[in-house]
N, C-alpha and C positions, 0 to 999 in steps of 0.2 A: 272441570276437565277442559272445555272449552277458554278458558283463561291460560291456564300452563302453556296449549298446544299455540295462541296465539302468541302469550310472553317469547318461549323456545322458537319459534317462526323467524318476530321480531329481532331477536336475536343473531340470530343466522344470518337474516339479510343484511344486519349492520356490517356482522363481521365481513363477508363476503366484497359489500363495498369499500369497506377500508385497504381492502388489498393487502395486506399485513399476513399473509402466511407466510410460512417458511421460505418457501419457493419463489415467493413474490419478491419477499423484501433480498431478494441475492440481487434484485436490479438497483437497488436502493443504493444512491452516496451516502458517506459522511460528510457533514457539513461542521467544523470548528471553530470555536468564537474566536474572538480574542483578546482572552484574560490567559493570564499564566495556569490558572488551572483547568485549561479546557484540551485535554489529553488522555489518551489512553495510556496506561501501562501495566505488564503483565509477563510472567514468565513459559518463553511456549518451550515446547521439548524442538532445539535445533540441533539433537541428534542426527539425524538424515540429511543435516546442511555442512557437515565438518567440512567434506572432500570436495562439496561443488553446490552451487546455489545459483538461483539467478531470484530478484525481486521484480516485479512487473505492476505498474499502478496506472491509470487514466488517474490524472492530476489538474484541477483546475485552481491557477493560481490568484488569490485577489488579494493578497500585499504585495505594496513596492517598496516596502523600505524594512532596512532591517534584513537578517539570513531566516530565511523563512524555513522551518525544517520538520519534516514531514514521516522523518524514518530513520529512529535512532535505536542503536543493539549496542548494548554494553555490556563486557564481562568484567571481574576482577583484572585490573590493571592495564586493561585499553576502552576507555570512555567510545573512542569511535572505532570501536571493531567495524560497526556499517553505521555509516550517516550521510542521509541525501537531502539538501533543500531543493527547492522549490526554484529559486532563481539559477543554479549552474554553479554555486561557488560549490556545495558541499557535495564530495561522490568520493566519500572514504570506507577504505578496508582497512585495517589490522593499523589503524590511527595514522593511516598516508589516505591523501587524496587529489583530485583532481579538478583543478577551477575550470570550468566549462563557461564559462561567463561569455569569452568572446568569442565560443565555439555557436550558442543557440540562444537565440532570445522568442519569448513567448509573451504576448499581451495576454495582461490580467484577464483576467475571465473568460479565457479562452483554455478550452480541452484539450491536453495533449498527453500522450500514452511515452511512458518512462518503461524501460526496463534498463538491469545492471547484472551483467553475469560473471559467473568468476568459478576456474577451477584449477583445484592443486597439480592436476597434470599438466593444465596448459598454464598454469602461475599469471594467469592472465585473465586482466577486468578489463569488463569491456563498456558501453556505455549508451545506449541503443534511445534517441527520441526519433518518436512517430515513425517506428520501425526502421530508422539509418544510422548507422553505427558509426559514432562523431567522435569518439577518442576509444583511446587501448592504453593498456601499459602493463609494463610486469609487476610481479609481486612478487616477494621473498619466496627461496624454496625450503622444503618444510614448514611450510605456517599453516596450518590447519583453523577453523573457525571456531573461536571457542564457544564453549556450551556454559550451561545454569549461568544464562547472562538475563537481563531486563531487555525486554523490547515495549520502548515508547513511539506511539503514533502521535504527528501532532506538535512537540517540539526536540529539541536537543538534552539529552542527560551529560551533565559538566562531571558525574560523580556516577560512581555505581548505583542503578535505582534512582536517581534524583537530580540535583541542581540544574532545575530547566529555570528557563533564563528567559527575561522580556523579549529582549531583542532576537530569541531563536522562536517565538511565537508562530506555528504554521498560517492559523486563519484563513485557510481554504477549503477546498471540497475534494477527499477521495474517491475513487471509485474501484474494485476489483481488485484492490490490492492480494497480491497472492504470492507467495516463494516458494520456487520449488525447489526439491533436491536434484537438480542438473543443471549444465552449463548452457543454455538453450543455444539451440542456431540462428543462427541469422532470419532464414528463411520463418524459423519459427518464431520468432518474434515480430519479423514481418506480417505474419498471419494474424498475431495479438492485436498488430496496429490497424490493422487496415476496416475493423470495425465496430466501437466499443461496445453494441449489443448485442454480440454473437459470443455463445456460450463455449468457444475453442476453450478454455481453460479449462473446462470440465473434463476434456478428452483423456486428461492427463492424472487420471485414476490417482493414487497413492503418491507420485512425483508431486502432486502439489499439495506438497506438506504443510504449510500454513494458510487457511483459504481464507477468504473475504467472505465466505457465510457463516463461518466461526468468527471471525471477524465482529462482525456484525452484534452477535451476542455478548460480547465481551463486556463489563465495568467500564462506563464512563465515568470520566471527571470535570465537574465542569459543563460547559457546554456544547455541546458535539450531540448533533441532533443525525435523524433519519432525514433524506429527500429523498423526491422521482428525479428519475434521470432520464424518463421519456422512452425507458428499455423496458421492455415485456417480453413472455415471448411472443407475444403476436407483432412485434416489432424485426424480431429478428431477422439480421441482414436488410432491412430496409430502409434503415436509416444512415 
């Protein structure tokens, strides 16, 4: 008896140290190799994103060469319905998009918060680092977001579900990635950037329709590991 209760004990305190619960690992990045097969992909329900969406990431970039790309959604017969790298070239909706190249530059391994908002009433994407909003443009009216598409993390799909490509390799590190179904404001996005350990994303109940703790649980390909990010909540707002 005395054997089980110290095995079960042992047990416990391992778990406890690794920090690995549910709630722990929402502070956790991803971290992806760089080989061709080091990505996520999977079919999420982007129902609730038809009429308005906004994407929000803390993105740490460590390639320089090359379209590094981090956030690909394809449906039948538009490859880049959304696709964002990493360097500023890629910021596409509905297979248009926006070179931001010599709007923002960001050194390698260096932390910075991405959002991209877009809605059918305002036909307008918008394009928001570390909470200031660096280009706009319109969008067709009538275009809605299509649905039962492939969402890859990670690199670029050239094809429906597939043709990722060397030179679209991300090879960086996410964090918090999350979409929601609304056009965020400004202000609120503001509030996203201003500090990447504070759990504002949570506030937003059911509107964050695809989270980074589902996220998290999803099939790997490849290599794309768990890290610390140095966020807990006992960090919270003080970093």
């Amino acid at each position: 008896m005395k054997k089980i209760f110290l095995t079960i004990l042992i047990t416990l305190l391992l778990d406890s140290s690794r920090g690995d619960s549910t709630d722990d690992r929402r502070y956790n990045a991803l971290k992806f190799g760089n080989s061709l097969p080091d990505y996520i992909i999977y079919k999420p329900d982007m129902g609730p994103l038809q009429n308005a969406f906004s994407v929000c990431s803390w993105v740490r970039s460590l390639r320089s060469s090359d379209v590094p790309s981090w956030l690909s959604y394809a449906v039948s017969g538009s490859t880049n319905e959304i696709l964002i790298s990493d360097n500023g070239e890629y910021n596409h909706i509905f297979d248009k998009g926006i070179d931001l190249r010599s709007k923002f530059s960001v050194s390698t391994g260096t932390w910075y918060q991405y959002c991209y908002s877009w809605g059918a009433l305002s036909r307008t994407q918008r394009v928001y680092i570390n909470g200031q909003l660096i280009s706009s443009r319109s969008t067709p009216s009538g275009r809605n977001l299509g649905t039962n598409g492939y969402l890859v993390i990670g690199n670029d799909q050239n094809s429906y579900g597939g043709g990722m490509k060397t030179e679209y390799i991300f090879g960086g590190e996410l964090y918090k990635l999350n979409i929601f179904a609304k056009e965020l404001s400004s202000a609120e996005v503001q509030e996203m950037a201003r500090d990447k350990c504070t759990d504002v994303e949570e506030t937003y109940g059911d509107v964050r329709s695809i989270k980074w703790e589902d996220i998290l649980l999803k099939t790997r390909n490849g290599d794309v590991t768990e890290i610390g990010t140095g966020c807990s909540e006992g960090t919270i707002g003080k970093l």
